[in-house]
C-alpha positions as CSV (number, residue, x, y, z in Angstrom):
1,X,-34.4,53.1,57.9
2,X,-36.5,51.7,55.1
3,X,-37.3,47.4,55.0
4,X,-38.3,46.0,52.0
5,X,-37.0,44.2,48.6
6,X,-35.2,47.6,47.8
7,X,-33.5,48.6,51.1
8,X,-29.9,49.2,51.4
9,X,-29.5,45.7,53.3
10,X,-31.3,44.2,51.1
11,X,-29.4,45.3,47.9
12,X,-25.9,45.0,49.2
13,X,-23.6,41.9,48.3
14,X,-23.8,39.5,50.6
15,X,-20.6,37.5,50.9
16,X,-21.2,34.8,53.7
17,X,-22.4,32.2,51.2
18,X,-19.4,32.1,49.1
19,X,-18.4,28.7,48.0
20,X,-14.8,26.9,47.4
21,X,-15.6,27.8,43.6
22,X,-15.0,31.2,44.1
23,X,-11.6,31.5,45.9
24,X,-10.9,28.9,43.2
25,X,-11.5,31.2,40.6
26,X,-9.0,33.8,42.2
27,X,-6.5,31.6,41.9
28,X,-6.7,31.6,37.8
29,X,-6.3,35.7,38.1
30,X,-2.6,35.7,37.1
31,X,-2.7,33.4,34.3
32,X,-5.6,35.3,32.8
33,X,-3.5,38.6,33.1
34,X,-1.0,36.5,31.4
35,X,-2.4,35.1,28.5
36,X,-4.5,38.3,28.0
37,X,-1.0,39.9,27.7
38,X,0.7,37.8,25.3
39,X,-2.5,37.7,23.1
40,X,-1.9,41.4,23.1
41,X,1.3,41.1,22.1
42,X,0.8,38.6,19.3
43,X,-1.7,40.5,17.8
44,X,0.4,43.3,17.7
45,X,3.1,41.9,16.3
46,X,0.8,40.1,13.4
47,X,-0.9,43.9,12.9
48,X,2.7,45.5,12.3
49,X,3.6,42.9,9.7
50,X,0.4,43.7,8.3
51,X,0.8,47.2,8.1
52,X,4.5,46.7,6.6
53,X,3.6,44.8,3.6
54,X,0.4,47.2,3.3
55,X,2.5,49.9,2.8
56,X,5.1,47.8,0.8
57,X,2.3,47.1,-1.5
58,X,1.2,50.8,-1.5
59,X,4.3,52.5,-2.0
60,X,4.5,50.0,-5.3
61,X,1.2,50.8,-6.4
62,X,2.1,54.9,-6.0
63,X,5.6,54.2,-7.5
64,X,4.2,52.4,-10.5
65,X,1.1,54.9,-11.3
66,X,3.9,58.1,-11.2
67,X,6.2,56.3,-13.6
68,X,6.4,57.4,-17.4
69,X,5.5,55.2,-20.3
70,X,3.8,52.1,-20.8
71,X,5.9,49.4,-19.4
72,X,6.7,48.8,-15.9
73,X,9.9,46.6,-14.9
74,X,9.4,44.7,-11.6
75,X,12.5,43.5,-10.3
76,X,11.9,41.7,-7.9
77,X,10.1,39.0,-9.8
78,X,11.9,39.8,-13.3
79,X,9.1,41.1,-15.8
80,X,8.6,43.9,-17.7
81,X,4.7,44.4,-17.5
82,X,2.4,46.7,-18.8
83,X,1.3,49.3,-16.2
84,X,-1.9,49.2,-15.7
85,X,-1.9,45.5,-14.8
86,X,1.4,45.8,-12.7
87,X,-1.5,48.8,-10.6
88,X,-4.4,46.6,-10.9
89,X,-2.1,43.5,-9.5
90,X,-1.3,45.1,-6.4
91,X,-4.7,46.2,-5.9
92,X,-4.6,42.3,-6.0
93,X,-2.4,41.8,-3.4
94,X,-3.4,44.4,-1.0
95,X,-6.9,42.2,-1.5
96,X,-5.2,39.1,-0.6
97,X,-3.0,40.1,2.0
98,X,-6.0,41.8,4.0
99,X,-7.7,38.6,3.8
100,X,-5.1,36.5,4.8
101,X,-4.2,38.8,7.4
């Protein structure tokens, strides 16, 4: 058997000097697992709201640019718009809602 700096002995762990600190540290194991979990889960939840009002937005903006004529009624906030600006405004919103998302 080899002796020196890179011997077996001397490159495996050596676990007689571990301190209190340590088996402290284990102690903290299943909170991390939980509050890596429900992180998980409320980023999640954030990215599926996203992703509805993304597609929302985007099934408005295909809806609009396949209408006919000129004018675009949006009911849900009572105007009757040209269409252009009723697809440049959602371009708008799916700007805004990926930065506030």
């Amino acid at each position: 058997m080899r002796s020196g700096p890179l011997s077996s002995a001397a490159l495996a762990p050596s676990f007689s000097g571990m301190s209190k600190g340590a088996e402290a540290a284990d102690e903290w194991q299943p909170f991390r697992i939980q509050w890596r979990y429900a992180r998980f889960q409320s980023i999640g939840r954030a990215q599926g709201r996203y992703l509805l009002l993304m597609v929302v937005t985007a099934g408005f903006a295909v809806a609009a640019q396949w209408t006919a004529g000129d004018r675009l009624a949006v009911p849900f906030i009572g105007l009757d718009v040209p269409r252009q600006l009723a697809v440049a405004g959602t371009v708008t919103v799916i700007s805004l809602l990926t930065l506030g998302f």
